[in-house]
C-alpha positions in Angstrom: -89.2 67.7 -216.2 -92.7 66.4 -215.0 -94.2 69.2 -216.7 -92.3 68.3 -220.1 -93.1 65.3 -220.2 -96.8 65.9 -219.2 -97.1 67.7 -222.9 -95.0 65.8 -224.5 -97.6 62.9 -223.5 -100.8 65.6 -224.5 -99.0 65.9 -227.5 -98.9 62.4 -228.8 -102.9 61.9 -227.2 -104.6 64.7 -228.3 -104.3 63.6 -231.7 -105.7 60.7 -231.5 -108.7 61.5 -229.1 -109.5 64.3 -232.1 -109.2 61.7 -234.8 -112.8 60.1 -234.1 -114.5 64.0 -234.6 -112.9 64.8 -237.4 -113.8 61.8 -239.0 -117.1 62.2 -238.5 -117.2 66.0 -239.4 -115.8 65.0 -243.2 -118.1 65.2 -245.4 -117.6 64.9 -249.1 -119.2 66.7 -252.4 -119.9 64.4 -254.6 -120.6 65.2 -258.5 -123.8 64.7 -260.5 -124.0 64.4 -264.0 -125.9 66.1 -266.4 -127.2 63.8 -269.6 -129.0 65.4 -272.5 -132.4 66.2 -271.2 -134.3 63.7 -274.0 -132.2 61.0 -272.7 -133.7 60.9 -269.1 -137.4 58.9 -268.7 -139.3 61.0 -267.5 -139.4 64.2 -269.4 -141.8 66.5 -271.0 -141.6 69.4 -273.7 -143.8 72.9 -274.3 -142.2 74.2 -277.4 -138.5 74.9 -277.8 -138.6 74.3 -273.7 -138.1 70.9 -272.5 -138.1 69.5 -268.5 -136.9 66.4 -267.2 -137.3 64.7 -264.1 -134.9 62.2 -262.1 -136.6 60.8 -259.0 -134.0 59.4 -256.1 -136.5 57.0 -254.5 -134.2 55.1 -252.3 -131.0 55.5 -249.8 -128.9 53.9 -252.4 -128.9 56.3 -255.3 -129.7 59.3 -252.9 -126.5 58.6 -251.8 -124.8 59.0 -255.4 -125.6 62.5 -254.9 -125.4 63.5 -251.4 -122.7 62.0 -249.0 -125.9 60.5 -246.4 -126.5 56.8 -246.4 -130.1 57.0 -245.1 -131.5 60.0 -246.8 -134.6 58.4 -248.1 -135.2 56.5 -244.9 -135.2 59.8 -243.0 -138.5 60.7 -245.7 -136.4 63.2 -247.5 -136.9 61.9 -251.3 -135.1 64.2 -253.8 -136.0 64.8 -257.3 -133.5 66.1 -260.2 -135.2 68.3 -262.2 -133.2 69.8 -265.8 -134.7 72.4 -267.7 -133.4 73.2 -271.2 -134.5 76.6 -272.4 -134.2 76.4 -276.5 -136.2 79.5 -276.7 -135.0 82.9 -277.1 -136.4 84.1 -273.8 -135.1 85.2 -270.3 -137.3 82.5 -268.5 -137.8 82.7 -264.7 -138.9 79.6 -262.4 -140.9 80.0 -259.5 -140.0 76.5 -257.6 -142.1 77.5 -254.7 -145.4 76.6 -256.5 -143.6 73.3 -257.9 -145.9 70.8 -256.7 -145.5 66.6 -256.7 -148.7 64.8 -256.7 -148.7 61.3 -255.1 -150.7 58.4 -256.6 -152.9 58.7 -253.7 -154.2 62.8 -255.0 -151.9 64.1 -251.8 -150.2 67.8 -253.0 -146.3 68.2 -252.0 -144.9 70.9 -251.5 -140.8 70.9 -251.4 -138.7 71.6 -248.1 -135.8 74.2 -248.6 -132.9 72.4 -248.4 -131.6 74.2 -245.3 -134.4 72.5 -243.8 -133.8 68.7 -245.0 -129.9 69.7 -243.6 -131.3 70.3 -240.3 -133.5 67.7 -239.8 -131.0 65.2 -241.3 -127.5 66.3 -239.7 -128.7 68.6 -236.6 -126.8 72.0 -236.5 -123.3 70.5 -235.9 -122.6 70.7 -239.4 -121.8 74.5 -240.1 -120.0 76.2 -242.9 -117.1 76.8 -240.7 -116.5 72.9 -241.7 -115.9 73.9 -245.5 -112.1 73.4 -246.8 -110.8 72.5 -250.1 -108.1 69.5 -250.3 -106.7 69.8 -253.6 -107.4 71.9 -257.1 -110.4 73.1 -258.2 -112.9 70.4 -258.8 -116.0 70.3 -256.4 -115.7 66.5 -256.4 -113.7 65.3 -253.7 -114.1 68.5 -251.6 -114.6 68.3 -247.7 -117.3 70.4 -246.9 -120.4 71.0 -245.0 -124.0 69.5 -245.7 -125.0 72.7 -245.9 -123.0 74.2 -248.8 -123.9 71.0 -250.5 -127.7 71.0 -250.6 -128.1 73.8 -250.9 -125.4 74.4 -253.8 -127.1 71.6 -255.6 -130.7 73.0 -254.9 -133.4 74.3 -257.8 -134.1 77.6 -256.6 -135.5 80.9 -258.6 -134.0 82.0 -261.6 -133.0 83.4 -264.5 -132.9 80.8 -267.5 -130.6 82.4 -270.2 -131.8 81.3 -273.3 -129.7 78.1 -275.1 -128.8 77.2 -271.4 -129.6 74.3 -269.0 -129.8 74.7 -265.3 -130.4 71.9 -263.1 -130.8 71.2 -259.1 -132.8 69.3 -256.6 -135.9 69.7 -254.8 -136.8 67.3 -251.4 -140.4 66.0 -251.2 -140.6 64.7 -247.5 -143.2 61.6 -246.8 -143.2 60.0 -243.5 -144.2 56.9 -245.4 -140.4 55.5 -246.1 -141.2 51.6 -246.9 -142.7 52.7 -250.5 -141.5 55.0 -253.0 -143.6 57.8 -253.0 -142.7 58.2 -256.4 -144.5 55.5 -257.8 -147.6 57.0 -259.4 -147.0 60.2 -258.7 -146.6 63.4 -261.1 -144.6 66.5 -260.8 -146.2 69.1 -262.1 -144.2 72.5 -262.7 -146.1 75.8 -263.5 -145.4 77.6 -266.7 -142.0 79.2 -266.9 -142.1 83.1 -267.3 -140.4 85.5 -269.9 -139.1 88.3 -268.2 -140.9 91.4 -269.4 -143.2 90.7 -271.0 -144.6 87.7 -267.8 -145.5 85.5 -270.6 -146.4 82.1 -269.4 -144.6 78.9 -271.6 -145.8 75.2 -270.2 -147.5 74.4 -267.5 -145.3 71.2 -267.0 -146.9 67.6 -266.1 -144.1 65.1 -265.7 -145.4 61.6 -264.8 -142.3 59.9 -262.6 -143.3 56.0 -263.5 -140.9 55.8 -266.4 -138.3 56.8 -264.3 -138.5 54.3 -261.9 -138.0 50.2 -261.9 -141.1 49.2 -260.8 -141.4 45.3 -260.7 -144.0 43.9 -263.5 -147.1 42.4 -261.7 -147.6 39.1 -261.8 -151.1 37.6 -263.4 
Protein backbone atom coordinates (compact mmCIF):
# COMPACT_ATOMS: atom_id res chain seq x y z
CA UNK A 1 0.00 0.00 0.00
CA UNK A 2 3.03 2.40 0.86
CA UNK A 3 4.50 1.53 -2.29
CA UNK A 4 1.12 2.44 -4.27
CA UNK A 5 0.69 5.29 -2.98
CA UNK A 6 4.44 6.42 -3.30
CA UNK A 7 3.72 6.34 -7.32
CA UNK A 8 0.67 7.36 -7.22
CA UNK A 9 2.18 10.61 -5.54
CA UNK A 10 5.38 10.43 -8.37
CA UNK A 11 2.72 10.36 -10.65
CA UNK A 12 0.81 13.49 -9.95
CA UNK A 13 4.66 15.40 -9.21
CA UNK A 14 6.54 14.48 -11.94
CA UNK A 15 4.50 16.41 -14.09
CA UNK A 16 4.70 19.30 -12.81
CA UNK A 17 8.50 19.33 -11.86
CA UNK A 18 8.88 18.68 -15.96
CA UNK A 19 6.56 21.40 -16.81
CA UNK A 20 9.28 24.25 -16.20
CA UNK A 21 11.91 22.28 -18.94
CA UNK A 22 9.59 21.80 -21.34
CA UNK A 23 8.59 25.16 -21.29
CA UNK A 24 11.77 26.36 -21.89
CA UNK A 25 12.74 23.78 -24.52
CA UNK A 26 9.63 25.14 -26.94
CA UNK A 27 10.67 26.91 -29.36
CA UNK A 28 8.55 28.15 -32.16
CA UNK A 29 9.14 28.72 -36.16
CA UNK A 30 7.84 31.68 -36.98
CA UNK A 31 7.13 32.74 -40.79
CA UNK A 32 8.73 35.45 -42.86
CA UNK A 33 7.26 37.06 -45.69
CA UNK A 34 8.43 37.52 -48.96
CA UNK A 35 7.35 41.12 -50.71
CA UNK A 36 8.14 41.80 -54.37
CA UNK A 37 11.82 42.47 -54.37
CA UNK A 38 11.31 46.37 -55.93
CA UNK A 39 9.19 46.99 -52.95
CA UNK A 40 11.98 46.52 -50.24
CA UNK A 41 14.45 49.92 -49.71
CA UNK A 42 17.36 48.73 -50.17
CA UNK A 43 17.68 47.00 -53.42
CA UNK A 44 19.78 46.88 -56.43
CA UNK A 45 19.56 45.46 -60.12
CA UNK A 46 22.31 44.11 -62.89
CA UNK A 47 20.12 43.28 -65.78
CA UNK A 48 17.09 41.00 -65.67
CA UNK A 49 18.72 40.10 -62.00
CA UNK A 50 17.59 42.10 -59.16
CA UNK A 51 18.83 41.81 -55.09
CA UNK A 52 17.34 43.16 -52.20
CA UNK A 53 18.39 43.62 -48.81
CA UNK A 54 16.36 43.68 -45.27
CA UNK A 55 18.66 44.54 -42.42
CA UNK A 56 17.21 43.32 -38.73
CA UNK A 57 19.21 45.94 -36.71
CA UNK A 58 17.52 45.52 -33.43
CA UNK A 59 16.03 42.67 -30.81
CA UNK A 60 12.66 43.78 -31.70
CA UNK A 61 12.25 42.87 -35.32
CA UNK A 62 14.98 40.11 -35.07
CA UNK A 63 12.56 38.69 -33.13
CA UNK A 64 9.76 38.71 -35.92
CA UNK A 65 11.83 36.18 -37.44
CA UNK A 66 13.54 34.06 -35.06
CA UNK A 67 11.84 33.05 -31.68
CA UNK A 68 15.07 34.99 -29.48
CA UNK A 69 14.24 38.15 -27.74
CA UNK A 70 17.85 39.38 -27.50
CA UNK A 71 19.39 38.36 -30.74
CA UNK A 72 20.83 41.70 -31.68
CA UNK A 73 22.04 42.29 -28.13
CA UNK A 74 23.98 39.05 -28.21
CA UNK A 75 25.94 40.93 -31.67
CA UNK A 76 24.28 38.63 -34.04
CA UNK A 77 22.56 41.14 -36.66
CA UNK A 78 20.80 39.30 -39.49
CA UNK A 79 20.30 40.54 -42.90
CA UNK A 80 17.42 39.27 -45.42
CA UNK A 81 18.76 39.08 -48.62
CA UNK A 82 16.07 38.15 -51.96
CA UNK A 83 17.37 37.52 -55.10
CA UNK A 84 15.04 37.48 -58.20
CA UNK A 85 16.65 35.73 -61.15
CA UNK A 86 14.54 37.23 -64.42
CA UNK A 87 17.23 35.85 -66.60
CA UNK A 88 17.31 32.66 -68.42
CA UNK A 89 20.26 31.29 -66.62
CA UNK A 90 21.04 28.60 -63.94
CA UNK A 91 22.72 31.19 -61.53
CA UNK A 92 24.90 29.97 -58.60
CA UNK A 93 25.66 32.17 -55.35
CA UNK A 94 28.77 31.84 -53.53
CA UNK A 95 27.63 33.45 -49.98
CA UNK A 96 30.92 32.76 -48.55
CA UNK A 97 32.58 35.72 -50.29
CA UNK A 98 29.32 38.00 -49.39
CA UNK A 99 30.93 40.68 -47.57
CA UNK A 100 29.11 43.76 -45.35
CA UNK A 101 31.12 46.84 -45.10
CA UNK A 102 30.55 48.98 -42.09
CA UNK A 103 30.62 52.79 -42.24
CA UNK A 104 33.76 52.69 -40.50
CA UNK A 105 35.75 50.60 -43.94
CA UNK A 106 35.64 47.35 -41.40
CA UNK A 107 34.99 43.98 -43.94
CA UNK A 108 32.35 41.31 -42.46
CA UNK A 109 32.31 38.29 -43.12
CA UNK A 110 28.96 36.16 -42.11
CA UNK A 111 28.91 33.36 -39.30
CA UNK A 112 27.11 30.04 -40.38
CA UNK A 113 24.20 29.94 -38.70
CA UNK A 114 25.07 26.67 -36.71
CA UNK A 115 27.45 28.95 -35.19
CA UNK A 116 25.12 32.10 -34.16
CA UNK A 117 22.80 28.83 -32.66
CA UNK A 118 25.60 27.83 -30.54
CA UNK A 119 26.72 30.85 -29.27
CA UNK A 120 23.15 32.06 -28.73
CA UNK A 121 21.26 28.86 -27.13
CA UNK A 122 24.46 26.63 -25.98
CA UNK A 123 24.09 22.95 -27.30
CA UNK A 124 20.92 22.08 -25.25
CA UNK A 125 18.92 22.82 -28.13
CA UNK A 126 19.24 19.67 -30.48
CA UNK A 127 17.18 18.38 -33.25
CA UNK A 128 15.89 15.71 -31.12
CA UNK A 129 13.63 18.76 -29.80
CA UNK A 130 11.81 19.00 -33.31
CA UNK A 131 7.91 17.93 -33.37
CA UNK A 132 5.08 19.13 -35.36
CA UNK A 133 1.76 20.17 -33.42
CA UNK A 134 -0.76 20.38 -36.02
CA UNK A 135 -0.93 20.29 -40.18
CA UNK A 136 1.48 21.24 -42.37
CA UNK A 137 2.33 24.84 -41.99
CA UNK A 138 5.96 25.71 -40.61
CA UNK A 139 4.33 28.53 -38.59
CA UNK A 140 3.49 27.47 -35.34
CA UNK A 141 5.79 24.46 -35.28
CA UNK A 142 7.87 23.50 -32.04
CA UNK A 143 11.17 22.94 -33.03
CA UNK A 144 14.77 23.43 -32.39
CA UNK A 145 16.88 26.65 -33.01
CA UNK A 146 18.80 24.75 -35.09
CA UNK A 147 16.38 23.58 -37.80
CA UNK A 148 15.29 27.16 -37.78
CA UNK A 149 18.46 29.12 -38.66
CA UNK A 150 19.58 27.20 -40.47
CA UNK A 151 16.29 26.33 -42.58
CA UNK A 152 15.97 30.03 -43.01
CA UNK A 153 19.80 30.55 -43.97
CA UNK A 154 21.23 31.97 -47.59
CA UNK A 155 23.50 29.24 -48.44
CA UNK A 156 24.93 28.02 -52.07
CA UNK A 157 22.77 27.52 -54.79
CA UNK A 158 21.18 26.91 -57.71
CA UNK A 159 18.90 29.90 -58.85
CA UNK A 160 16.38 28.40 -61.45
CA UNK A 161 15.63 30.97 -63.73
CA UNK A 162 12.04 33.08 -63.13
CA UNK A 163 12.60 31.99 -59.41
CA UNK A 164 13.21 33.84 -56.11
CA UNK A 165 15.13 32.36 -53.33
CA UNK A 166 15.64 34.14 -50.14
CA UNK A 167 17.41 33.51 -46.52
CA UNK A 168 19.52 35.16 -43.91
CA UNK A 169 22.95 35.75 -43.22
CA UNK A 170 24.39 36.93 -39.49
CA UNK A 171 26.99 39.72 -39.34
CA UNK A 172 28.31 39.57 -35.68
CA UNK A 173 29.69 43.08 -34.07
CA UNK A 174 30.54 43.19 -30.54
CA UNK A 175 29.46 46.83 -30.76
CA UNK A 176 25.54 46.18 -29.84
CA UNK A 177 24.44 49.89 -28.63
CA UNK A 178 24.58 51.07 -32.54
CA UNK A 179 23.23 49.54 -35.44
CA UNK A 180 26.03 48.42 -37.36
CA UNK A 181 23.92 48.90 -40.26
CA UNK A 182 23.89 52.39 -40.43
CA UNK A 183 26.27 53.29 -43.19
CA UNK A 184 27.21 50.29 -44.08
CA UNK A 185 26.97 48.40 -47.68
CA UNK A 186 26.54 44.83 -48.55
CA UNK A 187 28.23 43.99 -51.31
CA UNK A 188 27.50 40.58 -53.06
CA UNK A 189 29.90 39.18 -55.87
CA UNK A 190 28.56 38.58 -59.34
CA UNK A 191 26.22 35.66 -59.49
CA UNK A 192 27.48 32.76 -61.90
CA UNK A 193 25.78 30.93 -64.90
CA UNK A 194 26.36 27.43 -64.67
CA UNK A 195 28.47 26.32 -67.65
CA UNK A 196 29.43 28.60 -69.02
CA UNK A 197 30.94 30.55 -65.19
CA UNK A 198 29.73 33.80 -66.58
CA UNK A 199 29.84 36.45 -64.05
CA UNK A 200 26.18 38.84 -63.83
CA UNK A 201 26.51 41.92 -61.08
CA UNK A 202 28.77 42.39 -58.77
CA UNK A 203 26.10 43.69 -56.24
CA UNK A 204 26.53 46.93 -54.01
CA UNK A 205 23.49 47.34 -51.84
CA UNK A 206 23.78 50.48 -49.60
CA UNK A 207 21.54 49.46 -46.20
CA UNK A 208 20.61 53.28 -45.14
CA UNK A 209 17.29 53.32 -46.98
CA UNK A 210 16.40 50.37 -45.14
CA UNK A 211 16.72 51.62 -41.95
CA UNK A 212 14.87 54.62 -39.68
CA UNK A 213 17.51 56.59 -38.93
CA UNK A 214 16.45 59.77 -36.94
CA UNK A 215 16.97 63.20 -39.14
CA UNK A 216 19.76 65.31 -37.57
CA UNK A 217 18.95 68.21 -36.04
CA UNK A 218 20.71 71.78 -37.37
Amino acid sequence: MLLLRIMKLLGILLPLFLVPFLTASEYRIKTVEIMPVESYPAHVSSGEITIAADPYPDDDKCNTAFDVKKLASRGYFPVYIIIRNGSPYYLKIKTRNITLETRLGLQLYSTPAAMVVEEVFGDKYGDSLSTTITGNSTAGKIASPLSDFTGKELTNRLIDPGTVYSGFLFFFSEKTKKSIFIGSTLHIPGLEEEGTMKAFGPFEIPLDPALDIPELKD
